[in-house]
N, C-alpha and C positions, 0 to 999 in steps of 0.2 A: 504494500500500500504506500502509495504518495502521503508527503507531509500534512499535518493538519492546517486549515484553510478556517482561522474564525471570521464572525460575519459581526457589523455594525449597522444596526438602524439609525438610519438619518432623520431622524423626524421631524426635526426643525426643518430641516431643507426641503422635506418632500413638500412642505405647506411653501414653501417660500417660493420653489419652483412652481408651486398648483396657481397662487391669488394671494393675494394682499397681505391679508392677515393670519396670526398664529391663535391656536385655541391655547383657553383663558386658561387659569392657575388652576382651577376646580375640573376642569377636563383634561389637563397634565395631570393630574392628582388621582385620575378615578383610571388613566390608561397606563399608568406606569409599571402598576402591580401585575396587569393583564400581557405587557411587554415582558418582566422579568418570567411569569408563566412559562412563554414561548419554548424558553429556555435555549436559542439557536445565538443570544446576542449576546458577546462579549461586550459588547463597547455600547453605548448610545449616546448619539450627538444632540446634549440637551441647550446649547444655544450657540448664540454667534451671528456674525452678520447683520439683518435688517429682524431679527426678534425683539430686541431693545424697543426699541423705535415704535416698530408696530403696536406692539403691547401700550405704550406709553400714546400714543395717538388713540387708543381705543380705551382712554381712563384707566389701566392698569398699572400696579408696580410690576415690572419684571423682576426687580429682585425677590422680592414674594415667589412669582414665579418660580426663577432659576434656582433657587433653594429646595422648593414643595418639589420639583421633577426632579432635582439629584438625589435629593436623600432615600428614597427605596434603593437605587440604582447604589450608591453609596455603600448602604445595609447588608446586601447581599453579595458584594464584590465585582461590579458590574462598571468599568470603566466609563466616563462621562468625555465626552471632549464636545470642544466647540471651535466655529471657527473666527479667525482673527487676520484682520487686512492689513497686519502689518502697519506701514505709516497710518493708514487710514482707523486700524483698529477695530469698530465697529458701525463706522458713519462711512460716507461717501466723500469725505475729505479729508487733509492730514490732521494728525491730532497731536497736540503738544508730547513730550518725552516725559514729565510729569505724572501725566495723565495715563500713559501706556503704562508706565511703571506702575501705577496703585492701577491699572485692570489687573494684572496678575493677582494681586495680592488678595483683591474682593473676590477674583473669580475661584479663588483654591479654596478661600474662607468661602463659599458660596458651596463649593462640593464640586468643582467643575478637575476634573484631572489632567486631562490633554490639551494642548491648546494647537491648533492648526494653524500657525504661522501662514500667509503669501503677500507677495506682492505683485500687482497684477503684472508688472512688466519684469517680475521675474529679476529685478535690482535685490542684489545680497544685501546693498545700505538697508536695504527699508525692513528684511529680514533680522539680522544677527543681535541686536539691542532690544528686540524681543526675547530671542535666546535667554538671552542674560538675564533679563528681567524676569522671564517664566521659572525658570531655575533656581533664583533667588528665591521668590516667592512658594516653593516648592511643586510646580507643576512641572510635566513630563511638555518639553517643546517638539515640535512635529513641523520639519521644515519643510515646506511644500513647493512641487515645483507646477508651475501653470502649463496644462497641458494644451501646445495650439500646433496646424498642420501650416509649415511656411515654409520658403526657402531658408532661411534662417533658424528654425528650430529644430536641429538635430539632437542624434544619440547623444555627440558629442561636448553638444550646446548645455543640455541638461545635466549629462552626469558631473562636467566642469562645477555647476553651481551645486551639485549635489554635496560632491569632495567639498565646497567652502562650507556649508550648512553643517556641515558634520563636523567638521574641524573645528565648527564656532562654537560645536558642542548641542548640536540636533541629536536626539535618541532615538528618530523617527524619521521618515522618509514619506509624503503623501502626493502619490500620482492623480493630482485633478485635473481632470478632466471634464470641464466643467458645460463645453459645449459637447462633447461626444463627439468631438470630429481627431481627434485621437486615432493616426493608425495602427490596429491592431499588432502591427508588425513592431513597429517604430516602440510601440508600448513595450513589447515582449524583450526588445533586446535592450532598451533602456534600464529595465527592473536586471536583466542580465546582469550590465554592465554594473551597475550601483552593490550588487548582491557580490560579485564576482570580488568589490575591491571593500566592502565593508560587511560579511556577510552575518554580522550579529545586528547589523540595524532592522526594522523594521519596517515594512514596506505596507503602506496602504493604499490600496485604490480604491477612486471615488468617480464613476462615470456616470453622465446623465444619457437618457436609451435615447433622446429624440433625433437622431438621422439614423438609427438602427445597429450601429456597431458597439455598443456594449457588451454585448453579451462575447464575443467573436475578444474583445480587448479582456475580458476578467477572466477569461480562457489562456489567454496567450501571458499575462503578469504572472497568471498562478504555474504554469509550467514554467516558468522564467524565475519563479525563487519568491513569488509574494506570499505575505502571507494575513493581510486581513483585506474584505472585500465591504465596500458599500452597498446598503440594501434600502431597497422599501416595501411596503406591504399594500396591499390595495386598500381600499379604492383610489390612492392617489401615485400608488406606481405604474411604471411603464409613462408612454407619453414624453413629456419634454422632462420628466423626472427620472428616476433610477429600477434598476433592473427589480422583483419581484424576487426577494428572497427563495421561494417556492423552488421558481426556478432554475435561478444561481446555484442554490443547494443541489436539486438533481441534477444538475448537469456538470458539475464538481463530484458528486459521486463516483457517477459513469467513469467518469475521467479516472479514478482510484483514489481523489484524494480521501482523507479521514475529515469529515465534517460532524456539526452536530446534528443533532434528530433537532425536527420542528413536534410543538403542540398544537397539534392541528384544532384543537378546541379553544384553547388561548387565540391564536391565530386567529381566527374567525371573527371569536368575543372581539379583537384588537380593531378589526374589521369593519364588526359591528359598530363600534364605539366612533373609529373615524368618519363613516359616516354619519352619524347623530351630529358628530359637530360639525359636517358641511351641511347638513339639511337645517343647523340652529341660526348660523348666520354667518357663516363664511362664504357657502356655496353660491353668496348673491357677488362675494368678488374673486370667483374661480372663472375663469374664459374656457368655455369648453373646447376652445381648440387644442387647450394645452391636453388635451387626454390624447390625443393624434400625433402620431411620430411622423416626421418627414425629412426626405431626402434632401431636400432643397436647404436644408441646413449646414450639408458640407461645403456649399460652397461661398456660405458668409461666413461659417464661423461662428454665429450668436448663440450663446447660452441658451439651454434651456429654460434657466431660472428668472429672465428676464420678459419670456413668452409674453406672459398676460400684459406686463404694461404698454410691451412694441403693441401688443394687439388693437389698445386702446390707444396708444397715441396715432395710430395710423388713422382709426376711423374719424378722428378730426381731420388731418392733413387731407385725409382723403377725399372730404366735405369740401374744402376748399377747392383739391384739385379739379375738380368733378363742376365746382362754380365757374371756375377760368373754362374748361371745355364748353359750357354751355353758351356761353358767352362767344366761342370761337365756332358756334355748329359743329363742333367734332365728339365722335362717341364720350360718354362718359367710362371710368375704370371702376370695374368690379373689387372688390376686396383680395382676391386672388391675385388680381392681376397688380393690387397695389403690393402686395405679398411680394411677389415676384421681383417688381421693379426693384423693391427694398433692399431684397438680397442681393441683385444685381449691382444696388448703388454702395453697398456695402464691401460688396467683392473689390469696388473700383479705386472706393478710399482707400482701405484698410493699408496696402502696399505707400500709398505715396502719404502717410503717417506713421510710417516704422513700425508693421506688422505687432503695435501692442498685443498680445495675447487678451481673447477677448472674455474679458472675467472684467466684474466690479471694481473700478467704477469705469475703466475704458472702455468695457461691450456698451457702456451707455453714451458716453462720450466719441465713439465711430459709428455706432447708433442714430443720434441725435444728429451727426454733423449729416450722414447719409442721408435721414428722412427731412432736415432742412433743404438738401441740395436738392433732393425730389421738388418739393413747393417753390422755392426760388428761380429751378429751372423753368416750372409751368408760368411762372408771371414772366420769363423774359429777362432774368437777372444773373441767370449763369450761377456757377457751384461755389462755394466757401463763401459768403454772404453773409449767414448769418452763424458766425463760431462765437460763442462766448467765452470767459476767462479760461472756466475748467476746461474746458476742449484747448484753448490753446494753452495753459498751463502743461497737459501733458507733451502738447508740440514742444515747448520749449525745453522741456528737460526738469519742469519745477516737481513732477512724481519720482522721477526717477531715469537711469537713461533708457530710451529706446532701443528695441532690437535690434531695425533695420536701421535702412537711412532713410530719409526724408526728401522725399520730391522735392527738384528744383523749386517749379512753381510753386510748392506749398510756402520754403525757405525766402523765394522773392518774394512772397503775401506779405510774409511774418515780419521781412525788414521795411517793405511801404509802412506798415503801420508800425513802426517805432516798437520793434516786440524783439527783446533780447533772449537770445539763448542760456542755456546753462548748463553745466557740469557741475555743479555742488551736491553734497551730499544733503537729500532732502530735507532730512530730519533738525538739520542746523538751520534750515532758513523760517522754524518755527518756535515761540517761545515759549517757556514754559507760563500756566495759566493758574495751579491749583489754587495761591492766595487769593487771586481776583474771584474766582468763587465759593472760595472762602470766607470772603468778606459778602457775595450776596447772600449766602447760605445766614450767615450772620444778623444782615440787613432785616430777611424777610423771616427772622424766628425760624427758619426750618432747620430738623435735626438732620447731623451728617450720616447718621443711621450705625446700623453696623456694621461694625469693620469699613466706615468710609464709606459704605455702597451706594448711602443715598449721595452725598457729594461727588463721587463717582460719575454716578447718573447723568448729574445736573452739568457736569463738566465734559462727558462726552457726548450729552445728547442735550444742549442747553435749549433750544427752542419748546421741544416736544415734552421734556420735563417740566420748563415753567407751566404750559398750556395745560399738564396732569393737574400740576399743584392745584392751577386756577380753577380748574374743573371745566377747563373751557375745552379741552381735547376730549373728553366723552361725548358734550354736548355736538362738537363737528363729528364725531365718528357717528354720533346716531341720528344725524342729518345727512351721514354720506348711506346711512345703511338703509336709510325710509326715499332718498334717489334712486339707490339701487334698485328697493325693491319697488320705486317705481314704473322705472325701466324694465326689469323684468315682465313686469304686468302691461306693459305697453300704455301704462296711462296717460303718459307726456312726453312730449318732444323733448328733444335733449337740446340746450341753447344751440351747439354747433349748426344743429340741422336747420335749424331758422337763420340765421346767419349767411349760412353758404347762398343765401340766395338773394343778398344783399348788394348796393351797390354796383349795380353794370361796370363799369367805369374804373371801379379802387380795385389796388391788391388788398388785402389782409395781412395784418402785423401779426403774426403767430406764437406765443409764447412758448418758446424749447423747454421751459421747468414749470415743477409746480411752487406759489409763492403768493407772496404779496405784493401788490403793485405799487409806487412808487416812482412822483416824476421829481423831487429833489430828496437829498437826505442832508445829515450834516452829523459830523461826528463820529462815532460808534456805529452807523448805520441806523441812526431815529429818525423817522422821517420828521420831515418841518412842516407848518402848515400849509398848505399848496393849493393852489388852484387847479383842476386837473386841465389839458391843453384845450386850445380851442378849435371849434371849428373854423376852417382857412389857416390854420395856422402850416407855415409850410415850414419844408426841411430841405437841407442838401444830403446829398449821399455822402455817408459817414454820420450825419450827428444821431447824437441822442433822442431815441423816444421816451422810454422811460427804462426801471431799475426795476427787479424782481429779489426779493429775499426769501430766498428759499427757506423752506424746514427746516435746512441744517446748516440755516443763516450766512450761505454763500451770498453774496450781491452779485448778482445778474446785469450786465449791460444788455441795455435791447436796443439794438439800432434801425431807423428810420429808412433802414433799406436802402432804395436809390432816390428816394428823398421825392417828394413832391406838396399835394395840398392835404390836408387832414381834414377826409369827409364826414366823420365821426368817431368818438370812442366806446368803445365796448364797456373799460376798463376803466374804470377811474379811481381817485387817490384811494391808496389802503384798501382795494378791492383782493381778495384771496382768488386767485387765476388755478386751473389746471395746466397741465402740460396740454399742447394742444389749442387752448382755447383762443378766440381771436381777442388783442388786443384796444386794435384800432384798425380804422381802414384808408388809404391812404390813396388818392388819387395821381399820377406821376405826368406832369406835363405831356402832351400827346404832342406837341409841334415835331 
């Protein structure tokens, strides 16, 4: 018999890849006992990523949470890890050195064991001071490398950064594979090559099934020397999520390895139970397409875990486009066919932006640049129009360095507008923060909690924490939940779809994030009082429309496009915007 092969449920992730939100503290709590049942999972991934957040947007502590899900798992010796964006930590932007340093410490005080270290570009800077810090704080670090299919991302490429991760003191090795375009081959000899020259580490693979090589890649790692595999259970495995334990396990059998037995009654119960909390109120922000695997994903490269929001920010862009056709008498585009274009427009950036590996936050960042260049080309304004900081942030080198090289054209955009490059190590261009929120903690009576967790919190997710404190994030979460299900029930139009059929004449100003709108600020990013712009008010190409503050208080420039008359606003001062939504409409000299 071949070596033993343990299995990890992801269960944070399968929710994360399914729709929005993660189920509440009282439904971790009644599924955990039903998971250790199963009796097949060594390990279970009880948080990480965008779980914070969401929890915290929908009136919940997370730390409540993350506590109530470890401790069974804890009880019975049941490994916990979670994962971790390196600079970025657990948000979509970098996070002070500070601040990454007490995440270890709340997360081990938490019951969290593993930490899954990456960075999406695959930079050791933004890696190895996690190491340190995980280590200190007594957690097992798990250096991970970002799995993508490019000219550039070799055996070679990868094992090079494997050998530094270990050196820096990784005890772990995690092959993510985060879009599944991963080839099988390239996987097998990879896990080889790492086994071959370190072969006490520990190798885990983590593939999502949606272009369908999963199963064909946990096949070819675990003959190559792995030895734990990422799993999920239904109802929300398979699709743009992770292979089906069920599966995995037969098909690891067959092969010879030594697996564990599944409790097919636990199993079921676990089953049972996932559904209950999509039919309670998740299921209204799950997109059924994400249950559908498809091919057309090897050749963008997008994550599976990012499905549902491309799903939805398309069908605005695609209101729009569908407006400019009509306008032109030419066919309008189906959904599919907006599909289509995306991936195509994806495929064409990707290269002449340094093949980022496309994981959080750059799948959203070559994303965004892609489905802007769609809208911009339909008005007549040609491609790279509308990039905001973070998209060029990561052009210039401020996440970390690029894979590839960087298209001339992109390099000549960057220098017209006064946009400097960089080679610094990320993490030094950010400052440390904890007193400043230590003194709001102070300010507003709240406690720092325990072991720091609530301070924690308010410092690496400070927008969406304050909005808990105030009670104001429930009350948006159960006004986005009574939309949904309005939408579902078909009782109302959605603004976009009214809209699109607006002004002959203007393009539409489109907002790339979700946020607050804003046409001055001053300071710390407070807005002033303002008058929102006027009608006739015109612009040249390049200036300012207005500012967006995102969730996790990025500022957003929004530019006026190729500038013309302003025939209305959508949007006005301190208005909360979607991704998607139009901002303003702007009409462009016709002479």
């Amino acid at each position: 018999m071949k070596k033993r092969i343990e299995f990890s449920l992801v269960y944070r992730d399968m929710w994360q890849s399914s729709g929005k939100f993660q189920p509440r503290k009282d439904q971790l709590e009644r599924i955990a006992p039903v998971i250790i049942d199963m009796g097949c999972f060594s390990r279970v991934e009880t948080n990480g990523g965008a779980f914070e957040q969401v929890n915290l947007m929908a009136g919940e502590n997370p730390n409540d949470a993350v506590r109530a899900f470890c401790k069974p798992f804890n009880q019975v010796g049941i490994k916990t890890h979670m994962l971790d964006r390196g600079l970025n930590a657990l948000r979509m932007y970098p996070v002070p050195d500070d601040v990454r340093k007490l995440m270890y410490k709340v997360k081990h005080a938490q019951g969290v064991d593993i930490t899954r270290i990456f960075c999406g570009l695959n930079d050791v800077r933004n890696i190895i001071p996690s190491i340190h810090w995980a280590k200190e704080a007594g957690m097992t670090p798990q250096g991970t490398l970002c799995i993508t299919t490019s000219p550039v991302h070799t055996v070679d490429y990868y094992s090079e950064i494997a050998d530094k991760l270990i050196e820096a003191g990784a005890e772990e090795i995690c092959l993510k594979d985060m879009a599944g375009i991963g080839q099988p081959a390239l996987l097998g000899a990879l896990t080889k090559s790492i086994k071959t020259k370190h072969p006490d580490i520990i190798i885990q693979y983590h593939g999502h099934s949606g272009p369908g090589l999963s199963m064909a890649s946990v096949l070819e790692v675990c003959n190559n020397g792995a030895d734990i595999i990422d799993t999920a259970i239904e109802p929300l495995s398979w699709g743009k999520v992770h292979p089906d334990i069920i599966s995995v396990q037969s098909m690891l059998k067959n092969e010879g390895f030594e697996v564990p037995d599944i409790d097919m009654n636990a199993y079921m119960h676990a089953r049972s139970l996932t559904q209950e909390f999509i039919n309670d109120w998740l299921g209204y922000f799950i997109n059924p397409a994400n249950k559908h695997m498809s091919s057309l994903l090897l050749s963008s490269g997008l994550p599976g875990g990012m499905m549902g929001s491309m799903m939805a920010d398309m069908g605005g862009i695609r209101d729009v486009i569908n407006g400019i056709h009509r306008k032109k008498n030419e066919p309008e585009i189906s959904l599919d066919d907006m599909l289509v274009m995306l991936f195509d427009e994806v495929a064409y950036v990707w290269p002449m932006v340094g093949y980022p590996p496309l994981v959080t936050p750059f799948s959203q960042y070559v994303k965004n640049i892609a489905l802007m260049n769609l809208l911009t080309m339909a008005q007549g304004k040609g491609r790279f129009v509308m990039m905001d900081d973070a998209m060029w942030g990561m052009i210039q080198g401020k996440s970390g360095k690029l894979p590839g090289e960087l298209a001339p054209e992109i390099v000549e955009l960057a220098n017209k507008q006064g946009r400097e490059f960089t080679d610094a190590d990320p993490h030094t261009l950010i400052s440390d923060a904890l007193d400043t929120f230590r003194q709001e903690m102070d300010k507003n009576g709240w406690e720092a909690g325990q072991d720091d967790e609530e301070l924690f919190e308010l410092a690496m997710h400070p927008e969406q924490y304050r909005g808990f404190k105030s009670g104001q994030a429930k009350k948006n979460f159960l006004a986005d939940l009574q939309k949904a299900k309005d939408a579902q029930m078909g009782s109302k139009l959605s603004i976009k779809e009214l809209t699109a059929f607006k002004h002959a004449k203007a393009d539409a100003l489109i907002s790339p994030v979700a946020g607050q709108v804003f046409y001055e600020f001053s300071g710390d990013a407070e807005a002033m009082p303002c008058l929102d712009p006027f009608i006739g008010q015109t612009y040249k190409e390049g200036d300012t429309y207005c500012y967006i503050r995102t969730p996790w208080d990025e500022l957003v420039t929004i530019p006026a496009a190729l500038g013309g008359k302003l025939v209305d606003v959508e949007a006005k001062q301190g208005t909360k915007v979607r991704k998607g939504d139009t901002l303003g409409w702007i009409e462009r000299d016709q002479k």
